[in-house]
N, C-alpha and C positions, 0 to 999 in steps of 0.2 A: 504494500500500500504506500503509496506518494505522500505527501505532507503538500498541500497545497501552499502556494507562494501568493494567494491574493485572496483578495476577499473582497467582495460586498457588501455592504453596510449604509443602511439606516438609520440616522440620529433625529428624537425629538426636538425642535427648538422652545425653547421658555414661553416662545410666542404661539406653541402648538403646533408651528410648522414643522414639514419631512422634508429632511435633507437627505440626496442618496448620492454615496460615492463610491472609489473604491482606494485599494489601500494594501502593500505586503504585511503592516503592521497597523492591527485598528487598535490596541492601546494606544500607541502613541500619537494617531490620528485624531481620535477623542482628545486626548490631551489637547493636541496644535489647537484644534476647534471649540474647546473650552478656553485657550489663552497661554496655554504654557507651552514654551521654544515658538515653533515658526508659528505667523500667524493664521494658519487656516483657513477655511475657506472664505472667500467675500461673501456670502451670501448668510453663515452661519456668526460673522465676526458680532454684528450689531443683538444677535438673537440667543447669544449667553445667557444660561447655563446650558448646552447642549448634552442628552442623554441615548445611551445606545440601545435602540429596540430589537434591531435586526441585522441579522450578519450571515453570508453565508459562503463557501469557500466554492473558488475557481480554480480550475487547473492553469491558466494561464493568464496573462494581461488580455490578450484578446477576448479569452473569456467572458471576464469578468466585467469589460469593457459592453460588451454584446448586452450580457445580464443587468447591468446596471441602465443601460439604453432603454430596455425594454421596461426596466419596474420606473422607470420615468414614466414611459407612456401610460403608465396604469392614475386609474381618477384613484383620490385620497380614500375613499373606501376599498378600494382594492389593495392598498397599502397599507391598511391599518388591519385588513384580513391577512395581508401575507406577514405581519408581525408577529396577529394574533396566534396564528398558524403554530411558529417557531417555537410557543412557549410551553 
């Protein structure tokens, strides 16, 4: 079995917004996107405390890239099912 190099990830904003990215390391991506080392993403910078709902592993950049495309094009209910899903 592989150890996947990427991931997927879902974070709440403060503000209740979904932010979807991706990431080799989502510890420390949560961190950047709560404020700590680099500053994170624009989108997530102003809507601190950001928390991680969803996460799920890729086999590749490409991958993860593809999967992350598509949980965009999903409306906010379909993202709060594929959260709830996970848990």
């Amino acid at each position: 079995m592989t150890v996947s190099a990427w991931f997927v990830y879902i974070v709440r904003c403060a503000d209740h917004t979904l932010y979807t990215g991706i990431t080799i390391d989502v510890d420390r991506r949560i961190a950047e996107h709560n404020g700590d080392g680099a500053p994170g993403a624009r989108y997530t910078r102003p809507r601190r405390p950001v928390e991680l709902v969803y996460v799920e592993a890729a086999a590749s950049r490409a991958e993860a890239s593809r999967r992350e495309a598509a949980i965009k094009q999903l409306d906010r209910a379909h993202k709060l099912a594929l959260c709830a899903s996970a848990r």
